[in-house]
C-alpha positions as CSV (number, residue, x, y, z in Angstrom):
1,X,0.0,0.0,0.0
2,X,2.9,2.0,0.4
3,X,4.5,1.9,-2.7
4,X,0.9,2.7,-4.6
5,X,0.4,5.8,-1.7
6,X,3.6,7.0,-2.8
7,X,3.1,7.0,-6.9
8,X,-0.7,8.1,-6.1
9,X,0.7,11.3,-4.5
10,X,3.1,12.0,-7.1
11,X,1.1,10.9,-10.5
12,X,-2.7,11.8,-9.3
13,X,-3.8,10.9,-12.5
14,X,-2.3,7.0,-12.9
15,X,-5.1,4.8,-12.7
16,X,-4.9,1.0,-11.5
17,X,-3.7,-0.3,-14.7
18,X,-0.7,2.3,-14.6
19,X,-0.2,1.7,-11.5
20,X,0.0,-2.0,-11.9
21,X,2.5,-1.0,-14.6
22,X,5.0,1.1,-12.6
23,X,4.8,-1.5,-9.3
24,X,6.0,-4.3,-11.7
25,X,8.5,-2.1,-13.5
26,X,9.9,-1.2,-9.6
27,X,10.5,-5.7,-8.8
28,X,6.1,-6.0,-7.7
29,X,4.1,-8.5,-8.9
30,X,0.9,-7.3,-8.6
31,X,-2.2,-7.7,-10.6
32,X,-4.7,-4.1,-12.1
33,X,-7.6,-6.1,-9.9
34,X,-5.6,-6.3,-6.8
35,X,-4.3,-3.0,-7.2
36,X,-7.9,-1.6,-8.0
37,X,-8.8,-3.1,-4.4
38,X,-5.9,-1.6,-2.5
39,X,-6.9,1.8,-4.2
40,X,-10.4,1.4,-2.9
41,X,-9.3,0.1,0.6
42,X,-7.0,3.3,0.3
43,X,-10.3,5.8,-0.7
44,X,-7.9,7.1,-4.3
45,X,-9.0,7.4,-7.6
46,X,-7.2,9.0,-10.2
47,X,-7.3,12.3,-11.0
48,X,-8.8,13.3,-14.1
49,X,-11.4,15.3,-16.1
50,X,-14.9,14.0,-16.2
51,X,-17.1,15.4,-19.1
52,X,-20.7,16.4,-18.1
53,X,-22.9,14.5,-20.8
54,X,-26.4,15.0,-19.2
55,X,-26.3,18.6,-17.7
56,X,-29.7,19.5,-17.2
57,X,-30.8,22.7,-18.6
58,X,-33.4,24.6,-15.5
59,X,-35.4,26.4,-18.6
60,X,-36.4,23.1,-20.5
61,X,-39.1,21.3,-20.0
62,X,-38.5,17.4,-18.8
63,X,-40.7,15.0,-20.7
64,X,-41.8,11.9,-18.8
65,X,-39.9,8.5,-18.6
66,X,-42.5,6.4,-21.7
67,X,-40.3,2.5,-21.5
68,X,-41.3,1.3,-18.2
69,X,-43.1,-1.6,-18.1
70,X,-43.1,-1.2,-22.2
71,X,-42.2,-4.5,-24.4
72,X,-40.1,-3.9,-26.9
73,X,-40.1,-6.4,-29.5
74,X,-40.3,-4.2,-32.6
75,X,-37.3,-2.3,-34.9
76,X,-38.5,1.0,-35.0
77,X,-40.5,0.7,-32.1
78,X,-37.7,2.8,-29.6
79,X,-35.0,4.5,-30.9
80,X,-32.4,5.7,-28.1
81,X,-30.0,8.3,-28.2
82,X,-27.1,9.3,-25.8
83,X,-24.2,11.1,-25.7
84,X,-20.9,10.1,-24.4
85,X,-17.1,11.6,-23.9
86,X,-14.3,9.7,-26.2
87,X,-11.2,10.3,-24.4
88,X,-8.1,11.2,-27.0
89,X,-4.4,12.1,-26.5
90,X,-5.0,15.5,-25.4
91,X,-8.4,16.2,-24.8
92,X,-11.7,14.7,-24.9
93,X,-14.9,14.8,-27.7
94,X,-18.3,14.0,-27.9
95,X,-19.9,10.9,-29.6
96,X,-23.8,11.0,-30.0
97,X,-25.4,7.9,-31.2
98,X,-29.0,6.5,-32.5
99,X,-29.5,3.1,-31.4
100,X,-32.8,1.1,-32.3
101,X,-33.8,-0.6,-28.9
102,X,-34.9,-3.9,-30.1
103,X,-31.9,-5.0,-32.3
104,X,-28.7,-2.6,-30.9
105,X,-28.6,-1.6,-34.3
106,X,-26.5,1.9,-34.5
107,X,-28.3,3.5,-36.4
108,X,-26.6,6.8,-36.8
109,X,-23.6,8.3,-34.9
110,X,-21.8,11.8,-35.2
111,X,-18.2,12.7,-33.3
112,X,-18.4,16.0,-31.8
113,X,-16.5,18.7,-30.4
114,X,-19.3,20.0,-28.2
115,X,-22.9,19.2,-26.8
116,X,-24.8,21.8,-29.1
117,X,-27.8,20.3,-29.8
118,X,-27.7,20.7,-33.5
119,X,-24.9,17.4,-33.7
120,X,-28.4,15.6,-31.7
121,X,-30.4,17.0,-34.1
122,X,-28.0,16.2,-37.2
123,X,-27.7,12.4,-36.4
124,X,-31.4,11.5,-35.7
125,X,-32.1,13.7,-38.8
126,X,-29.9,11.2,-40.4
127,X,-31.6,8.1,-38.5
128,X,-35.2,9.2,-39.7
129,X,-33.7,9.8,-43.6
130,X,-32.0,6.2,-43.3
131,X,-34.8,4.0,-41.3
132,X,-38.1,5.8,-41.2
133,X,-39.7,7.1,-38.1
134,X,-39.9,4.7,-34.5
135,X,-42.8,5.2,-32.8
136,X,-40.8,6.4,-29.6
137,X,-37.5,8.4,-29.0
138,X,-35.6,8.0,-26.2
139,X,-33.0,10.0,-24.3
140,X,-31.8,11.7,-20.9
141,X,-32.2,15.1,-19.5
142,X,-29.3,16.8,-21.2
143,X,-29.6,20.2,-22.5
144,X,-28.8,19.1,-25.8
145,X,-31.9,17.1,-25.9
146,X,-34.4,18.8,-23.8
147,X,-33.3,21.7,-26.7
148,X,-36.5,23.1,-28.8
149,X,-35.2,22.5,-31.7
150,X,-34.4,18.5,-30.8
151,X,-37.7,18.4,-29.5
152,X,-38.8,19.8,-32.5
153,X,-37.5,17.6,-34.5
154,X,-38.6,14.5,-33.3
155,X,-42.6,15.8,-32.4
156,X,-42.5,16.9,-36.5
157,X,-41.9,13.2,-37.1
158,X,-44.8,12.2,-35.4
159,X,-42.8,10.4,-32.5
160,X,-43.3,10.2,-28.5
161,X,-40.6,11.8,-26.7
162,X,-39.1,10.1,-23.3
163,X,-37.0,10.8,-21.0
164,X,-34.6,8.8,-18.6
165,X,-35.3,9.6,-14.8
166,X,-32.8,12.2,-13.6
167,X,-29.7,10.0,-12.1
168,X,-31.1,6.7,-13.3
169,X,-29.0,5.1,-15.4
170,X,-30.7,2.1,-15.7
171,X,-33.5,3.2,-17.9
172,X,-31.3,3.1,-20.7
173,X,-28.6,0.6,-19.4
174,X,-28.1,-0.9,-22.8
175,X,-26.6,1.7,-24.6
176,X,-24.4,2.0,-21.6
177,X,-23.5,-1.2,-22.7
178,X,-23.0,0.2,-26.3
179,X,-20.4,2.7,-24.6
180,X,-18.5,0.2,-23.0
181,X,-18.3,-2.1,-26.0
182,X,-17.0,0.9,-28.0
183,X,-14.9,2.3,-25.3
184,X,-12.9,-1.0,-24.2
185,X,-13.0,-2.5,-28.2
186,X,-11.7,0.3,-29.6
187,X,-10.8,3.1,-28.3
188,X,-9.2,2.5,-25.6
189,X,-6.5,0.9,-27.7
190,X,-5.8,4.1,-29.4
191,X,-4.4,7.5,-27.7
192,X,-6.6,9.3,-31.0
193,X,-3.7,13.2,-32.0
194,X,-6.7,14.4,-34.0
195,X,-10.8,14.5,-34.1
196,X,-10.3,12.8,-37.9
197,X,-8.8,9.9,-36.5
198,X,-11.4,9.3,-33.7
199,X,-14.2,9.6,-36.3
200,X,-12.8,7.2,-38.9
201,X,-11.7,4.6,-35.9
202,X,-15.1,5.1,-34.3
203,X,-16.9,4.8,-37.2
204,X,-15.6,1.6,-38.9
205,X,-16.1,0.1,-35.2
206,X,-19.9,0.8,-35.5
207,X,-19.8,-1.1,-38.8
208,X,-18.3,-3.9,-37.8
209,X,-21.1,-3.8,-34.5
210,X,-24.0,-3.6,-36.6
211,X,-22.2,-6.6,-39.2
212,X,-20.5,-8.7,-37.2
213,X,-20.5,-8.9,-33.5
214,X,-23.2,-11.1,-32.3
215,X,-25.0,-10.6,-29.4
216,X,-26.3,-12.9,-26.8
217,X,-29.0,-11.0,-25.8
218,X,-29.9,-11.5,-29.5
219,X,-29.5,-15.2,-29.6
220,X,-26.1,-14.4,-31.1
221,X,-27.3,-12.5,-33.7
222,X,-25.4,-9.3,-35.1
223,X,-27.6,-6.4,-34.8
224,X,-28.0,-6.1,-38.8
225,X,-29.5,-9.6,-38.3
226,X,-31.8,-8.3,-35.6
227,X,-33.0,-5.7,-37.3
228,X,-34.1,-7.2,-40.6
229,X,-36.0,-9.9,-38.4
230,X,-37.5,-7.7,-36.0
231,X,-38.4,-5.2,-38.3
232,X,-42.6,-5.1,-39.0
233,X,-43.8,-6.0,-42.3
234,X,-45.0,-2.8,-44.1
235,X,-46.8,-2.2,-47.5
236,X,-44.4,-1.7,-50.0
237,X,-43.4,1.9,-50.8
238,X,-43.8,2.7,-47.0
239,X,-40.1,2.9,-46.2
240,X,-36.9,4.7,-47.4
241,X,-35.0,3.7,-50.1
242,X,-32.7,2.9,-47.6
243,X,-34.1,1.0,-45.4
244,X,-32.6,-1.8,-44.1
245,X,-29.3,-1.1,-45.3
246,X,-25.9,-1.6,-43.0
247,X,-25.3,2.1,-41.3
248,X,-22.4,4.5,-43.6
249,X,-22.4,7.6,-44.8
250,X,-23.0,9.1,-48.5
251,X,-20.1,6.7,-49.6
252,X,-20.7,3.6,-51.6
253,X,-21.6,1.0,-49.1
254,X,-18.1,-0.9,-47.7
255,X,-18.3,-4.5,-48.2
256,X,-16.1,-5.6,-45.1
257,X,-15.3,-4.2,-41.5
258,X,-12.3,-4.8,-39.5
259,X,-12.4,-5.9,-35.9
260,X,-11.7,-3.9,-33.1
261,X,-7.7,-4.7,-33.2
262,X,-5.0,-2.5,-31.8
263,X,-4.3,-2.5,-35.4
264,X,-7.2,-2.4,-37.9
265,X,-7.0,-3.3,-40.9
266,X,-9.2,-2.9,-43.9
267,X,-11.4,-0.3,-45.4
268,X,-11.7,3.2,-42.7
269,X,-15.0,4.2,-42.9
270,X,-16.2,7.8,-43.4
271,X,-18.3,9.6,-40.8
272,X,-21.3,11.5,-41.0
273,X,-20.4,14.9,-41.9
């Protein structure tokens, strides 16, 4: 406990993975778990920035919490959309993210500099152009989507709106989940010098999410698979031309994703502008 006291006090910001690191580099053999204990034990954390992703806003109204008790067995039936921080080498920016409920499917997703409202706006603007219109949109109580002009755009679609209770985390647990995936696949293998490089990195991840990681909460199917099953059968004509079709941009569609590796290979895909 000493030795970890001692580097805590110097390097406030080494977590217990770096501090596993130095202790074994200094003769310790020492594990990140049993080092994340001793921290605890200890009452340190590491030092560093936390981005605010669901500041409320007092001047907005708060629409109520729509999912509870809900079954939600339809694509198109919830859509979800959140906003998290992607840690780079310097810095920090913003990924909001569309998710259909039912399948997992990312649906669209935009890298950010800031938590304006128009980037929530932008990507579920996408969403609607690229999969029609859910029945209900869900999100939390951040500014940037109790904004009038989000709200606005999802009551001119026609849609519900709900909100996650303040603090609860739980109501929208699974694209928490989607966060970590992203987080500990991909990015977290990367120290990202430029906002280019997190897009194209994040991006081609979500491809391969929607193509080729199954799920088990799916009975191992990818979400692309999800999607096309759980999607209700419509008249024809009643949805987009693209409907159904593997999340991109404007680009011709990629035929093949790479894995989350600490070096991808294969096609980079573009991100939404």
């Amino acid at each position: 406990m000493r030795q970890i006291d001692e580097l805590h006090l110097e390097h406030p910001f080494m977590g217990s993975r770096m501090l596993r690191d130095q202790l074994n580099r200094a003769g310790h053999d020492v594990g990140r778990r049993h080092v994340g204990t001793l921290m605890k034990r200890m009452g340190i954390e590491a030092l560093y920035r936390k981005p605010g992703t669901s500041k409320k806003h007092p001047g907005h109204k708060i629409y109520p919490y729509l999912l509870r008790g809900l079954t939600i067995n339809r694509a198109n039936q919830v859509w979800a959309l959140d906003t998290t921080y992607i840690p780079m080498a310097r810095g920090f920016v913003y990924l909001v993210a569309v998710v259909d409920w039912a399948s997992r499917k990312v649906l669209a997703a935009k890298v950010a500099i800031t938590l304006e409202s128009c980037y929530a706006v932008d990507v579920l603007q996408d969403a609607f152009n690229r999969y029609g219109t859910p029945e209900i949109v869900n999100t939390d109580q951040g500014s940037q989507f109790t904004a009038q002009d989000f709200v606005k755009a999802v009551e001119d679609r026609g849609c519900r709106l709900s909100m996650d209770g303040r603090g609860a985390w739980r109501d929208n647990v699974f694209v928490e989940r989607l966060w970590k995936s992203v987080k500990y696949e991909r990015v977290y293998l990367h120290a990202y010098d430029s906002v280019n490089a997190a897009r194209q990195s994040i991006m081609q991840y979500f491809e391969w999410y929607n193509g080729s990681r199954p799920h088990s909460r799916l009975n191992k199917k990818t979400p692309d698979e999800a999607y096309a099953v759980l999607l209700p059968t419509v008249e024809h004509g009643n949805l987009p031309e693209t409907e159904g079709k593997q999340y991109s941009d404007s680009r011709p569609p990629i035929q093949a994703a790479a894995p989350p590796t600490s070096n991808p290979a294969g096609p980079i895909l573009g991100a939404v502008a």
